[in-house]
N, C-alpha and C positions, 0 to 999 in steps of 0.2 A: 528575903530581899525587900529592901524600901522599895514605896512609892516612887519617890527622889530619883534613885536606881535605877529603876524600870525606865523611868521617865530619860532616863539619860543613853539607856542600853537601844530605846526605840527611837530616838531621836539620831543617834547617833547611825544605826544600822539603814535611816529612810536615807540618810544621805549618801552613807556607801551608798548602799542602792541604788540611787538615784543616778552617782558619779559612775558606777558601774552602766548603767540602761544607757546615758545620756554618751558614753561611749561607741557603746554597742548597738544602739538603736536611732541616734540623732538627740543632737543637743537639744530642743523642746523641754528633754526630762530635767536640765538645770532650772526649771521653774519651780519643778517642784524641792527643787535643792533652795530654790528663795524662800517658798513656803515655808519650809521647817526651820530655815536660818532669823527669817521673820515674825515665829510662832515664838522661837526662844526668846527676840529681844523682845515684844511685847509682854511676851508672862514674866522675866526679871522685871520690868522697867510697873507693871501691874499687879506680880501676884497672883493671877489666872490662867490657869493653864488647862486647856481643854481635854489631853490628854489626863491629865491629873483625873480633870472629873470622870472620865472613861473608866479609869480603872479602879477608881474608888466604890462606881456604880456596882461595877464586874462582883468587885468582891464581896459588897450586899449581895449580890442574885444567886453568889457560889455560896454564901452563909445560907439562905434561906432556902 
């Protein structure tokens, strides 16, 4: 699986998440549905994507 992928599989599952907690436990967690909706447009609109670096690190530290 790509980076890309990944990046898309964990982006997408914080927000179920989130819409799931923010149900179940009080709206608060729709902030953190801003966050990751705000981390997208940022990284299309720049290029950087923090997550990106995460798992690119990861998989230096799994190779070595």
């Amino acid at each position: 699986m790509t980076v890309e992928r990944r990046i898309r599989l964990i982006a997408g599952s914080f927000v179920i998440g989130s819409l799931v907690l923010a149900y179940l436990r009080g709206p608060s967690w729709l902030l953190f549905t801003l966050f990751v909706g705000l981390n997208l447009f940022q990284s299309a609109l720049t290029g950087f994507c923090p997550m990106e670096t995460l798992l690119r690190r990861r998989r230096r530290w799994r190779a070595q």
